[in-house]
N, C-alpha and C positions, 0 to 999 in steps of 0.2 A: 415600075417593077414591084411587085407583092413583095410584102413583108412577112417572115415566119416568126410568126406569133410564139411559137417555141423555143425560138432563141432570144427571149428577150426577159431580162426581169423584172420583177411586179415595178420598179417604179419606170421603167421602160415600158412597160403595158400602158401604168395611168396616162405617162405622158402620149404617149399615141393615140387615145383615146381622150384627151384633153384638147389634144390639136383638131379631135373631130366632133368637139364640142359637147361632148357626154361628161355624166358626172363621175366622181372619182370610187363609187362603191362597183361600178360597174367593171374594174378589172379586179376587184376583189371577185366577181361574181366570173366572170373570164377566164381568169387564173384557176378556182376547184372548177369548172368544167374541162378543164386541159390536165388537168395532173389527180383530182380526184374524183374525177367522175371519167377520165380517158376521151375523151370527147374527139371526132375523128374528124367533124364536121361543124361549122357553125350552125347549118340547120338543126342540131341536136340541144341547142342551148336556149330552151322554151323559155327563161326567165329574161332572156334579152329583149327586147324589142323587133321587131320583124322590121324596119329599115337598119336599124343597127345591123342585125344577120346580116340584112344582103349588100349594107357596107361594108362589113367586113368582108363578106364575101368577093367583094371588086377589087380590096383594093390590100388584102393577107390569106393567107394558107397556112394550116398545120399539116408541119412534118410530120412521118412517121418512121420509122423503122421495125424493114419486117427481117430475119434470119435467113439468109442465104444457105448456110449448112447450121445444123446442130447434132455434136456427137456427146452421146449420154456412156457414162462408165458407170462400172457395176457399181462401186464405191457413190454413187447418186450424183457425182460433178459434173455440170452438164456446160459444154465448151459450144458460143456461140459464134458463128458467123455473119458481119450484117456487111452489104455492101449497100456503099456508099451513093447519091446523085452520080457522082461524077469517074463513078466504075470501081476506085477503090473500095478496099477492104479492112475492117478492123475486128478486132475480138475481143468480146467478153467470158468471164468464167464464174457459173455459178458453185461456190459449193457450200454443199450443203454442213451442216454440224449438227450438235446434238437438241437447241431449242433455238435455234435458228441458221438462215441462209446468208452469206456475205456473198457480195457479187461484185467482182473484179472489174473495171471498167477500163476503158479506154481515152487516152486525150490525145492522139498522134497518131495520125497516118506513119508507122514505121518510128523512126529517133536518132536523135541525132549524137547520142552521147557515147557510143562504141564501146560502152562497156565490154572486154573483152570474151567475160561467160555468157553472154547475153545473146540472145541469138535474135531478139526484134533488133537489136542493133546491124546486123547486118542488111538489114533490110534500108538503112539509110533514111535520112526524114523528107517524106514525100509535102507533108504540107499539114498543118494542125484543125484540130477536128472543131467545130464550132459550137456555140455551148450547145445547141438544139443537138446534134450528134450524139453528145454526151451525155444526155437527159434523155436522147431517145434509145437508148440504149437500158438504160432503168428502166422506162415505159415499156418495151417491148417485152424483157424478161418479167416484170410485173405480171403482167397480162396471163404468164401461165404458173407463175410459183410465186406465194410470199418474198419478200426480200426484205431481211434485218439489216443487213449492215451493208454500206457502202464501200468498197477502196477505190482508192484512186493509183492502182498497180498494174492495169494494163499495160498495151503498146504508148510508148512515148514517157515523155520527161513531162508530167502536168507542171510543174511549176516552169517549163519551159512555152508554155500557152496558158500564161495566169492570168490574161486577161478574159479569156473563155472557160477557163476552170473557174475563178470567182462567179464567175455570171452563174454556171453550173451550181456551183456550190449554195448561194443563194437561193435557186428552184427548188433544191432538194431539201435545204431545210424550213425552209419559207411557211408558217401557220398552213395558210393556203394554198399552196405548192403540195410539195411530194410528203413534208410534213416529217423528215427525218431528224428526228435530235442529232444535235453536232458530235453528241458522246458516239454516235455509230456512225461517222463519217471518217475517211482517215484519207490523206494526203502524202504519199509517197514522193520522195523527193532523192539524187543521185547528190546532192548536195550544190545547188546554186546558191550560195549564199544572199546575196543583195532581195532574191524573191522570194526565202523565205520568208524577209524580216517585212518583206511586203502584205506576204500571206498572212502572218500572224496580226498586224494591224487590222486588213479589210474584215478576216473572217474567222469564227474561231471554232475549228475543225480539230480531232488528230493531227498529228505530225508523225511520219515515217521518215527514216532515214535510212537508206542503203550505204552500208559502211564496209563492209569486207576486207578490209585491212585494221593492221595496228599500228604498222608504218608506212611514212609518205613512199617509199620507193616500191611498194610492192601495191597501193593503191592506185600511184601514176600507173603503174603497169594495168592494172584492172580497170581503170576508172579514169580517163584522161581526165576529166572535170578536175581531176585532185591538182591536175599544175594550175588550174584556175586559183583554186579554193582547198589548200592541203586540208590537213588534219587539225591543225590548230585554229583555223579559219571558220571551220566549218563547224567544231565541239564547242566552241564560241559562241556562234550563232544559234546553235543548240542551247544555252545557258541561258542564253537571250532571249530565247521563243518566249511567248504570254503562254503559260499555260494555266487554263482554270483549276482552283482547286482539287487537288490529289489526282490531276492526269499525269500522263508520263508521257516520253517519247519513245515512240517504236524504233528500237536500232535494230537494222535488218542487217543478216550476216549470213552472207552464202558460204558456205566451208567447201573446201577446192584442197583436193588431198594433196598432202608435201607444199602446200604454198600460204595458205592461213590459216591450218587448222591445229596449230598445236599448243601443247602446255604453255611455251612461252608466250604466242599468240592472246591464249584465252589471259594469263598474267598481264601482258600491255592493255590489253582490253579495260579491264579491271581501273586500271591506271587512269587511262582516257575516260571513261565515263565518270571520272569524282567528280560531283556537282550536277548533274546533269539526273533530273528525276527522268526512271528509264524503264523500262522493261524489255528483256532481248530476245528477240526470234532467232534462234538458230535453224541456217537452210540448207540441207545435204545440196550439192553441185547434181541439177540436172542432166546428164550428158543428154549431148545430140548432133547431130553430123556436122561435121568440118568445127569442131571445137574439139583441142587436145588435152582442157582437160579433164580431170575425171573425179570423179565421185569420191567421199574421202569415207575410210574404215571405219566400220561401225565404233570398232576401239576409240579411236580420233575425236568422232562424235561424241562417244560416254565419257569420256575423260573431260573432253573441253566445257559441257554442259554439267557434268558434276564438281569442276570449280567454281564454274559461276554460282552457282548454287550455291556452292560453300561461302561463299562470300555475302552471300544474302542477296544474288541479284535476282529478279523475278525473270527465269529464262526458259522456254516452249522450244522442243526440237517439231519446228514444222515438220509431219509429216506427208509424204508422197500423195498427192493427188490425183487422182485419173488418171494411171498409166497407162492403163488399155487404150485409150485417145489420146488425141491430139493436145493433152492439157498444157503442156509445158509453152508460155507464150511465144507467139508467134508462129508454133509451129500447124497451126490450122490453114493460116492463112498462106505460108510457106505449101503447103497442099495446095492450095487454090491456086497458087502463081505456077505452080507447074503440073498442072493441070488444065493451067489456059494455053501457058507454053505449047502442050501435047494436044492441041486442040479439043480437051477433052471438057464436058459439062464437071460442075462437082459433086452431081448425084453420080457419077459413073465412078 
């Protein structure tokens, strides 16, 4: 069975290339043909050896991924579709800012953690995407716009597929590889505790944190992960994380009107992050079909975000992203599934 060259990293390249008796610069030379130079084919890699090519060629294959659908908003965010070998679907989203592009990526087919706002949660976890998946999802959007900054905020729980996120992780910032400093890499997590403390030893990336509560009874309600890993558990671990000099942690907070978004709210909040160097996104609740609930007052908003502030917290009210599309996750590919339903293509 060929091996994809794409999902494997540089000391997974030498050793495969060690076993077929080549010297060890040669995956250094392998490696910027696949990620910096895009390379589709081993015939394209003229500094190899021509039995090498067409060893490799008997016996691995580079991936690729090409875009299924892509819907572009006026706002420049542009919402990708890539289907997968084996029929499924996942999504990327680029958006754009003001001196550069962050692109949203994907580690799971669908997810397993049922976040209650969360609408890729409904979609249930089909099976996890392999690192080549998730590298070729950077390669592909590469290929037509700049890309600054990495998240790892798609579909799925990455730290619940951290053995293919590391591999991932690796590629993208590897000299040779994709070549991303780890200050532009960020790692989204619903809070599994035991894999972040994993995450922080192997690699040293961002840390995100999806927090949406200030107490455990209203996060169990959001977040079942919380009966795993309360509140306590998890701002622990947080304290814990390695973080390089003067980073912080990204505490992600979806605000969901009459349930966490008020004065007393933003006050606990405050409480819970003592000790924990932070910076906080605050996220107006996306509505979208068969979720009840809804969007919270712009009031709600200014008020919650104008205490943190007061407090000296470093706090961003995410704004709205491509509304005109399918931006809000999952919901592209939520199209796609009923759209095969109705036997229809997804150019129709």
């Amino acid at each position: 069975m060929k091996v994809d060259v794409k999902g494997l990293s540089f000391e997974e390249l030498e050793e495969l290339l060690r076993g077929k008796g080549k010297e060890r610069y040669r995956a250094r030379q392998l490696f910027k043909w696949l990620y910096q130079k895009d390379a589709a084919t081993f015939a394209e890699m003229t500094d190899l050896a021509k039995d090498l090519r067409r060893e490799l060629e008997e016996t691995a294959f580079i991936s690729q991924l090409t875009p299924l659908a892509v819907e572009m908003s006026r706002d420049g965010t542009r919402k990708y579709l890539f289907q997968l070998d084996d029929g499924n679907a996942v999504e990327s989203v680029l958006i754009p800012e003001e001196d550069r592009n962050t692109l949203c990526i994907s580690s799971q087919v669908g997810c397993a953690m049922a976040c209650a706002f969360c609408l890729t949660g409904t979609f249930n976890l089909t099976r996890n995407l392999t690192a080549a998946e998730i590298v070729n999802q950077v390669c592909a959007v590469k290929r037509e716009v700049p890309v600054r900054n990495i998240v790892f905020m798609g579909m799925g729980e990455p730290l619940g597929n951290l053995d293919n996120v590391i591999r991932a992780l690796k590629i993208l910032t590897h000299d040779d590889g994709l070549q991303f400093s780890s200050r532009r890499v960020t790692v989204s997590t619903s809070g599994l505790v035991p894999e972040m403390e994993r995450l922080g030893r192997e690699v040293t990336v961002n840390l995100a944190v999806s927090l949406n509560a200030t107490t455990d009874a209203v996060r169990n309600q959001l977040m079942p992960v919380n009966r795993l890993y309360p509140l306590a558990d998890l701002l622990a671990a947080c304290r814990r994380f390695p973080l390089p000099s003067r980073r912080k942690i990204t505490i992600e907070y979806v605000l969901i009107r009459g349930l966490n978004d008020t004065l007393e709210d933003a006050k606990r909040l405050v409480k819970l992050l003592s000790g924990i160097p932070n910076k906080i996104n605050l996220i107006p609740f996306n509505e979208h079909e068969g979720c009840d609930y809804r969007a919270p007052e712009q009031a709600s908003i200014d008020q919650f975000h104008s205490y943190l502030l007061a407090k000296h917290f470093t706090v961003i009210t995410r704004s709205s992203r491509g509304g005109d599309i399918s931006a809000a996750c999952g919901q592209l590919k939520g199209k796609l599934d009923r759209q095969r339903a109705a036997g229809e293509s997804p150019a129709e």
